[in-house]
C-alpha positions as CSV (number, residue, x, y, z in Angstrom):
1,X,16.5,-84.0,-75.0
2,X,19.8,-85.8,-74.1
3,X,22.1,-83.8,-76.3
4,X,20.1,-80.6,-75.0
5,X,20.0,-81.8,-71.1
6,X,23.5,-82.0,-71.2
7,X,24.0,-79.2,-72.8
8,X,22.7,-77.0,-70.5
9,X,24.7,-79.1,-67.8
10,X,27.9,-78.0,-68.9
11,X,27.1,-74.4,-69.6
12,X,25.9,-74.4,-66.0
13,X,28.7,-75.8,-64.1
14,X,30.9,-73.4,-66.8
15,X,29.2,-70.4,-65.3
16,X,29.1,-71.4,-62.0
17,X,33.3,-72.0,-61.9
18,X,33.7,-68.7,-63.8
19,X,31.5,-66.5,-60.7
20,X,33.7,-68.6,-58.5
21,X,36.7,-67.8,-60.0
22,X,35.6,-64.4,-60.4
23,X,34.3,-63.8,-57.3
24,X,36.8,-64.6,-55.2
25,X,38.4,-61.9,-55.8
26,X,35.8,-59.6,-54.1
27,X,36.4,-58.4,-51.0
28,X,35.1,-59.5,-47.6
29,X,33.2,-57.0,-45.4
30,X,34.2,-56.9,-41.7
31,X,32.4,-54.9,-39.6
32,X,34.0,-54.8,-35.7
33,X,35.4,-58.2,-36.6
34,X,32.5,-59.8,-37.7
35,X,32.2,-61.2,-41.2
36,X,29.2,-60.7,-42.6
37,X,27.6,-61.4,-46.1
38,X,29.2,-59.5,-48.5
39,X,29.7,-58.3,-52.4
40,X,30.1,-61.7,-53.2
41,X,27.2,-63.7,-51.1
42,X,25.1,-63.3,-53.7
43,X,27.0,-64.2,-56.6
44,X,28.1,-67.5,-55.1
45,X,24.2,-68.3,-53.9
46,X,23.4,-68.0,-57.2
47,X,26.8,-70.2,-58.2
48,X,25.9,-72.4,-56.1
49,X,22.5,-73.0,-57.4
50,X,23.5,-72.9,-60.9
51,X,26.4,-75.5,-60.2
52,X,23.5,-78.0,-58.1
53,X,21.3,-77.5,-61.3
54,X,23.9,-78.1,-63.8
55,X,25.4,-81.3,-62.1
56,X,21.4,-82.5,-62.2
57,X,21.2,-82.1,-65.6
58,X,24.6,-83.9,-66.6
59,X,24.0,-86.9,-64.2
60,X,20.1,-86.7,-65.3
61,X,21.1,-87.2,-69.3
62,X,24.1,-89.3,-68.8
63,X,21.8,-91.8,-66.2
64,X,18.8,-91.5,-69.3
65,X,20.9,-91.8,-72.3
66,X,20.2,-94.9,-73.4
67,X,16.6,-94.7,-72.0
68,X,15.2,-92.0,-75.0
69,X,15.3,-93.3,-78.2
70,X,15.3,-89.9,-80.7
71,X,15.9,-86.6,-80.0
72,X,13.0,-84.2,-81.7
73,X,13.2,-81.6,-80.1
74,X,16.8,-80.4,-81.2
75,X,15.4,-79.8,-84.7
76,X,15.2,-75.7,-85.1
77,X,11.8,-74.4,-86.6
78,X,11.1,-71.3,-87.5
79,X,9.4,-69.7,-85.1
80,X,12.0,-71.5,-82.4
81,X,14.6,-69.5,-84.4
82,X,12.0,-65.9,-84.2
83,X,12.1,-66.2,-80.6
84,X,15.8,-66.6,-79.4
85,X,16.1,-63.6,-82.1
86,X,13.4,-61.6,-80.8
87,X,14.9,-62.2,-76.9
88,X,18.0,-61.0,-78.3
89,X,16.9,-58.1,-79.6
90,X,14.6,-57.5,-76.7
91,X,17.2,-57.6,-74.1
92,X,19.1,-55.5,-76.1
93,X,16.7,-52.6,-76.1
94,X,15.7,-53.1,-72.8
95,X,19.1,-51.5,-71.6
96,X,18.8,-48.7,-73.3
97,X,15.2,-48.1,-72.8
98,X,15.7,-48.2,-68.7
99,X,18.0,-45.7,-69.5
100,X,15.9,-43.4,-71.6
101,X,12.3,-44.0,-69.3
102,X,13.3,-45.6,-65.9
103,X,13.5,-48.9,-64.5
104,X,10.0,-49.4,-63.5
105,X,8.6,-48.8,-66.6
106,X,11.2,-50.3,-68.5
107,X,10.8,-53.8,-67.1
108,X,7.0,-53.2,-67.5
109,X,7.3,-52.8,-71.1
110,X,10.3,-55.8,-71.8
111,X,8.6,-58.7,-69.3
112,X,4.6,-57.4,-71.3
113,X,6.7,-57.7,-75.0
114,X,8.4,-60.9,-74.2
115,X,5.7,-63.0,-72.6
116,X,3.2,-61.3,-75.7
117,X,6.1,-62.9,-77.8
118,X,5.9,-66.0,-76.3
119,X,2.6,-66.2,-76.9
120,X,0.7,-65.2,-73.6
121,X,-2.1,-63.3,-73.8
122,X,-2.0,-59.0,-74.1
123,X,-3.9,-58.7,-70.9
124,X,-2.4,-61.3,-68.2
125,X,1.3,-60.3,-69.9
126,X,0.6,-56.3,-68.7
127,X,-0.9,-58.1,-65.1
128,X,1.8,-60.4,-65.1
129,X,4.9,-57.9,-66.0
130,X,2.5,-55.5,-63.5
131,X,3.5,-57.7,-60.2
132,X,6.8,-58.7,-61.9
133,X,8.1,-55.5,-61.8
134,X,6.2,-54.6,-58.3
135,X,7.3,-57.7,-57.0
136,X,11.2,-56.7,-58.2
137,X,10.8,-53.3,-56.9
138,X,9.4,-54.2,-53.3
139,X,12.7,-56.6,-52.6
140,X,15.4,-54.0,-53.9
141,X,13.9,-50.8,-53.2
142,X,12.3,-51.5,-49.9
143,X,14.2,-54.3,-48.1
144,X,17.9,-53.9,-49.9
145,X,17.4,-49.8,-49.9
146,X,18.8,-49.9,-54.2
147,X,17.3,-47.3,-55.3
148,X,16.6,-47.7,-59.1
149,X,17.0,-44.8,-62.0
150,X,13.8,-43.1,-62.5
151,X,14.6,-40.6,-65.7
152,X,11.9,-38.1,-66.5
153,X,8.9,-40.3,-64.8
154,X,8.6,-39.4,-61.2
155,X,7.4,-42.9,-59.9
């Protein structure tokens, strides 16, 4: 888990200085001379999170390095290898499938798919990817006003 923890460290703190990078170049919004949060508040909260996490895992592995004696669990298996390939291909059909039926009951389908892939049961995936997607809708339709493409459902 070492190799792995830090890893994902690196990648982290990678991502995290590219948004920063990147985002400084949005704009800031001013309204009567007032700063408020703008395009790029929420790319740096998430930066900033990702950077916090990343830094965790890199002093976390580097602190425990010496601490775990093998590392198992960076042996690929079969179905290991079925799943990043089935994510992969799931997220790349979900685009086009929001596209062709709507948001709402694109996500529906995707998050009931992957967590059937992953091995969670028919049922609780569909109530699970049910309040996912109510959940996602409630925050960005009703509070941030984003309206999301419909397509040829009505809801």
């Amino acid at each position: 888990m070492k190799v792995k923890n830090l890893s994902y460290g690196v990648v982290l703190v990678c991502i995290s200085i590219f948004v920063f990078i990147y985002g400084s170049n949005f704009p800031d919004f001013i309204v009567r001379g007032n700063k408020l949060p703008g395009p790029k508040f929420f790319p740096f909260l998430i930066s900033y999170l990702l950077l916090v996490v990343g830094l965790y895992f890199i002093i976390h592995s580097i602190i425990n390095w010496k601490k775990t004696k093998t590392d198992s669990a960076r042996y690929i298996t079969k179905k290991g290898l079925l799943r990043v390939v089935s994510v992969i291909i799931g997220v790349g059909t979900y685009v086009p499938l929001i596209n062709l039926v709507g948001f709402k009951i694109g996500t529906f389908a995707f998050a009931t798919v992957m967590m059937s892939i992953f091995g969670v049961k028919i049922l609780k995936s569909m109530l699970y990817s049910l309040i996912l997607t109510a959940i996602i809708v409630l925050i960005f339709e009703k509070v941030f006003l984003i309206p999301f493409p419909q397509k040829f459902f009505p809801f």
